[in-house]
LUMNU-561569 format. One record per residue (C-alpha): residue in one letter; x, y, z. Coordinates in steps of 0.2 Angstrom, whole numbers, plus 5000, padded with zeros to 4 digits. Example, Ala and Ser with C-alpha at 12.3 -4.5 7.8 and 13.67 -1.06 7.14 Angstrom:
<recs>
a506249785039/s506849955036/
</recs>
This chain:
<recs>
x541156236284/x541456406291/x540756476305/x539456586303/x540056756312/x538756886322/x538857046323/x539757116337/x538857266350/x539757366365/x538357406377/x538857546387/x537657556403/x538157606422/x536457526426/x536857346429/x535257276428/x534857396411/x536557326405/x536157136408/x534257166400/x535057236383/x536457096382/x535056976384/x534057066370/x535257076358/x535956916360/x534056826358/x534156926340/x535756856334/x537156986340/x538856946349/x538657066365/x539757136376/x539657266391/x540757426399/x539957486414/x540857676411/x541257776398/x543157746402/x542957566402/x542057556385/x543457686378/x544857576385/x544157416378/x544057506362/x545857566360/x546457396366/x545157286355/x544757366341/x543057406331/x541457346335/x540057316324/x538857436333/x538857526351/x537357566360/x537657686373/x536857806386/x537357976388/x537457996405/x538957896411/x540257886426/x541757966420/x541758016401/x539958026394/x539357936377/x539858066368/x541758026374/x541457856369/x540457906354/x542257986346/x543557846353/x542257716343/x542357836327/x544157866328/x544157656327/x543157676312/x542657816304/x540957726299/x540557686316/x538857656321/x538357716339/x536657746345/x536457846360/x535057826372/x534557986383/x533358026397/x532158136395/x532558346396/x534258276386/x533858326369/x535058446364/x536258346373/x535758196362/x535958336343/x537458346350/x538058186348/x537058186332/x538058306326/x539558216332/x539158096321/x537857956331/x536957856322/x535557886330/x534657936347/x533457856358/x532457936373/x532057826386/x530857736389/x530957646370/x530257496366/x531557356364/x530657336344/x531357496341/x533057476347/x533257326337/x532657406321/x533757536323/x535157426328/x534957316312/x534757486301/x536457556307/x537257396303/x536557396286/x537057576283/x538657526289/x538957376279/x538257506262/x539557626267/x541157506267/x540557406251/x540557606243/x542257646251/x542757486244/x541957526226/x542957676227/x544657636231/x544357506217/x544057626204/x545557746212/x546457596209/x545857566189/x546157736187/x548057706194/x548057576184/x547357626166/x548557786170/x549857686170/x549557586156/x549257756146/x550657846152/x551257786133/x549957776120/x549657636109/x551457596101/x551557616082/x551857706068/x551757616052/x550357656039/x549157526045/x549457576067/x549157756062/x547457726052/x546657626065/x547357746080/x546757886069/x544957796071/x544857766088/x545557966090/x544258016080/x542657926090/x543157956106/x542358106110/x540658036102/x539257916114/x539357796102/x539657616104/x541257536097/x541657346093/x543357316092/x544057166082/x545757076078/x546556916083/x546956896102/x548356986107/x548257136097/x547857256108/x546057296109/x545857316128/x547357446125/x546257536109/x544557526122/x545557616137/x546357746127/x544657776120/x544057816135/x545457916141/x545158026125/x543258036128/x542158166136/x541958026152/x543958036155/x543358056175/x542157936177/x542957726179/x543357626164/x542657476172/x543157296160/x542357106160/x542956986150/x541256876145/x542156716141/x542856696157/x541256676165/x539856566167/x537856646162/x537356646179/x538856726186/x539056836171/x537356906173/x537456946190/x539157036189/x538457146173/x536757156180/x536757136198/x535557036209/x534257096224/x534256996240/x533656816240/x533856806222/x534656636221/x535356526234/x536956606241/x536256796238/x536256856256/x536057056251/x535857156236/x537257166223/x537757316212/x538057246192/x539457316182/x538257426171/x537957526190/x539657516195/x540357576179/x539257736178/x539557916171/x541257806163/x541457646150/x541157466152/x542257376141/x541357216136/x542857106130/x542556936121/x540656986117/x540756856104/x540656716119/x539056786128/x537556686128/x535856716119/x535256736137/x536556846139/x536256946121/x534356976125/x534757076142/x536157166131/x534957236119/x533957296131/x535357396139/x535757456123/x533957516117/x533157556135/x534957616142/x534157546158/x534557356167/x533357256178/x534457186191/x534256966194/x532956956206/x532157116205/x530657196196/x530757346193/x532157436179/x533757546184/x534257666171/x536057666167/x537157796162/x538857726153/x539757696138/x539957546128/x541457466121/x541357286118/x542957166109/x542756996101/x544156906091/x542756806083/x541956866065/x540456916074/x539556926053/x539756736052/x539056706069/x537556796065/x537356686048/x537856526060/x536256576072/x537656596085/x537556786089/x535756896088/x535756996074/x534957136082/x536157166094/x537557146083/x537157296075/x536857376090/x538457356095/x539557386079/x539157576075/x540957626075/x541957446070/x543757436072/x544957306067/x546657306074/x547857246064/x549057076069/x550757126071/x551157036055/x550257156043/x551257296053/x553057246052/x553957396053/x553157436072/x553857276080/x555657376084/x554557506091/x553757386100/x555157286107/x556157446113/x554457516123/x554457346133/x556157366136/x555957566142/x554457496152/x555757346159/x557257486162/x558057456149/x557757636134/x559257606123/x559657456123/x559357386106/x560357376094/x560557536085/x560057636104/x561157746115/x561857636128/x562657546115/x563957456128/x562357396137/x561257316122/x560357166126/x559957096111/x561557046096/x560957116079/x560456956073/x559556906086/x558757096085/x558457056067/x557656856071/x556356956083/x555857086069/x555756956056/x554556836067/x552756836062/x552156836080/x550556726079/x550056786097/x550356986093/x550857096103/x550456986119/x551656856113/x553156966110/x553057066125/x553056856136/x554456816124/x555756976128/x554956956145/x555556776146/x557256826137/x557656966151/x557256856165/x558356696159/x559756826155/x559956886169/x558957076165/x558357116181/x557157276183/x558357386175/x559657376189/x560657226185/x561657196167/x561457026161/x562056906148/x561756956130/x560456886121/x560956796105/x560156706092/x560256536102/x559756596115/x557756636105/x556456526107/x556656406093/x555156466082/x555956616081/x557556576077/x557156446063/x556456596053/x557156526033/x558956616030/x558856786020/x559056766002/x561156805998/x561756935988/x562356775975/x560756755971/x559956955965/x560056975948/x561357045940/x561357245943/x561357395931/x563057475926/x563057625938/x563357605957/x561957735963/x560657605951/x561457455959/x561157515977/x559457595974/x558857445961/x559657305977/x558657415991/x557057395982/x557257215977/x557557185997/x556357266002/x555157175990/x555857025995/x555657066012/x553657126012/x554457306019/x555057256033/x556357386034/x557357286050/x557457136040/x557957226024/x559457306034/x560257146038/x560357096020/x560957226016/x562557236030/x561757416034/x561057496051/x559257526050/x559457726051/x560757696036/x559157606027/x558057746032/x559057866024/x559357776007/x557457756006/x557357936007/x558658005996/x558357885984/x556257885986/x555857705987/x553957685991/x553757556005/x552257486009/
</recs>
């Protein structure tokens, strides 16, 4: 069990029975105390040591005076607490150091009450300040982050991609709230940041939680927060997602998981647009964006008694369905080339400009495209992932093996052999018919999915492109 650690003081007194009377003081009231005699001494000990917790010090000292000592400790720390004591006629002495940055000053003689008060006030103002430095560097840290992962927007460019990014385009700028389906892997944590980035709160956080991956009581307190002495284990109040995420988004992903428990406080974030923290009485208003995400059929939960009905409709205002990678064949080369630009590798496929660098062979290019990716875009991006690492790939600097059909996961590469060319029909008498009438019948045959189509036919896929155009085949 770990010890349970005190919080550490620097009394700075030249008086050595003043000095001994304080350590005895603080120490009956839980601190760890220790004690400098000068100015010099306390600033020494502090260069050498480190920060303390809190230094009490008089203002009148040998040497360097508190205000001396008042800067080394702040130059430790700039949240530092120091509370200067003064004699009397030392007032603008003691503004001063207020204005130095002192927590506080006492003029002698003070009751030992009110040094302790004001001790245990600066170390709770101090322990404030670091959690909201820590909140902040946090959220500079997600906005690193969902930068980052922005840099390039959503990949796709097939019919059903461009409808659905067309969508979430088109209610970003709104308040509304927006419930994003599809199968897992998809994409939707994706969809909900580059909603955000396109929306009016772009400068506030975009703060995620995924619900299914926490227990009520836990999950309650991380949206909600909880005030001291809540539960067992609640040492000090605790700011909820809903406060930490506001002026920006919460992204509420796996909605579908939540509790009713859960649901019911929901609601009333939704309707109020305040939160009652666990623990507490009174309500908080809340100023943020929802986006919430469930792969469940959130319409047959409701008819099951599974998910309130209420709040269901609360949240899908603006529904979006992300299509599975399989209903969008023609995006998985666009897909596999940005993981590999994202990997160092732009240009590598197949078809790309580093041609005497391509990692994958054409038919193990073609064995990827023609995959129906269960997992989505999640499953392909492990797979080449895997792939790069096994080959030899390594962060763009280092060539590796080339990655051939055996070399696939065998799910992949036990896709059923393309039909041959022994068994089309037979063809019409002219050879622009017979090239345009083969091209269509492949690319029935092959539900559109142009990559697949191309190694049929023996052709590049820019080749196929072109016929499709000058001969103005309509794909699907």
């Amino acid at each position: 069990m770990a010890k349970e650690r005190h919080p550490k003081v620097l009394i700075v007194e030249d008086e050595p029975s003043v000095r001994e009377a304080l350590s005895v003081l603080f120490k009956r009231n839980g601190f760890e105390v220790e004690g400098c005699e000068s100015g010099d001494r306390a600033i020494g000990r502090l260069s050498e040591q480190g920060p303390v917790d809190l230094v009490v010090t008089d203002l009148r000292l040998p040497g360097q005076d508190g205000i001396a000592v008042l800067k080394a400790a702040r130059a430790q720390d700039p949240l530092a607490k120091v509370i200067v004591v003064t004699a009397q006629g030392d007032e603008d002495f003691a503004m001063k150091a207020c204005n130095e940055g002192a927590f506080r000053y006492l003029k002698k003689p003070y009751k030992n009450q009110e040094l302790i008060l004001n001790a245990r006030q600066a170390l709770e103002m101090h322990e404030l300040e670091e959690k909201n430095v820590k909140l902040a560097r946090e959220n500079q840290a997600l906005q690193r982050k969902v930068g980052d992962a922005m840099k390039v927007e959503p990949v796709g460019a097939s019919e059903a991609f461009r409808e659905v990014l067309g969508v979430a385009e088109q209610v970003a700028p709104a308040e509304s709230t927006v419930l994003l389906g599809g199968e897992s892997g998809t994409g939707k944590e994706l969809f909900a940041r580059y909603i955000h980035l396109k929306s009016k709160r772009v400068g506030g956080p975009f703060v995620p939680i995924n619900c299914g991956a926490l227990p009520e009581p836990l999950l309650e307190s991380e949206l909600f927060g909880h005030v001291k002495g809540a539960f067992t284990g609640a040492i000090r109040d605790k700011e909820g997602l809903f406060t930490v995420a506001a002026g920006g988004t919460l992204f509420l992903d796996e909605i579908g998981d939540t509790t009713p428990a859960i649901q019911v406080k929901l609601l009333r974030v939704l309707q109020e647009r305040e939160i009652i923290p666990v623990g507490a009485t009174e309500a908080v208003p809340v100023d943020v964006r929802i986006l919430a995400a469930t792969n469940k059929d959130l319409d047959k939960e409701v008819e099951r008694g599974a998910f309130r009905q209420d709040l269901y409709y609360r949240l899908n205002v603006i529904p979006i369905v992300i299509p599975p990678l399989r209903s969008r064949r023609d995006d998985i080369p666009l897909l596999l080339e940005h993981v590999l630009a994202r990997a160092g590798y732009a240009g590598s496929m197949p078809g790309g400009n580093r041609s005497q660098d391509q990692i994958f062979t054409e038919r193990s290019f073609q064995a990827l495209c023609a995959y129906d990716w269960p997992g989505n875009v999640r499953e392909l991006e492990n797979v080449v992932e895997r792939l790069l690492v096994l080959a030899g790939w390594v962060e763009g600097k280092e060539r590796g093996k080339q990655i051939d059909l055996p070399e696939l996961p065998e799910k992949i590469r036990e896709k059923p052999e393309a039909t041959l060319v022994s068994d089309m029909p037979a063809p019409t008498p002219t050879m622009e018919t017979i090239e345009q009438a083969y091209i269509k019948w492949v690319l029935t045959k092959t539900e559109g999915n142009k990559a697949r189509a191309a190694e049929i036919l023996g052709i590049d896929p820019s080749t196929l492109y072109r016929k499709i155009d000058r001969y103005d085949i309509k794909t699907a």
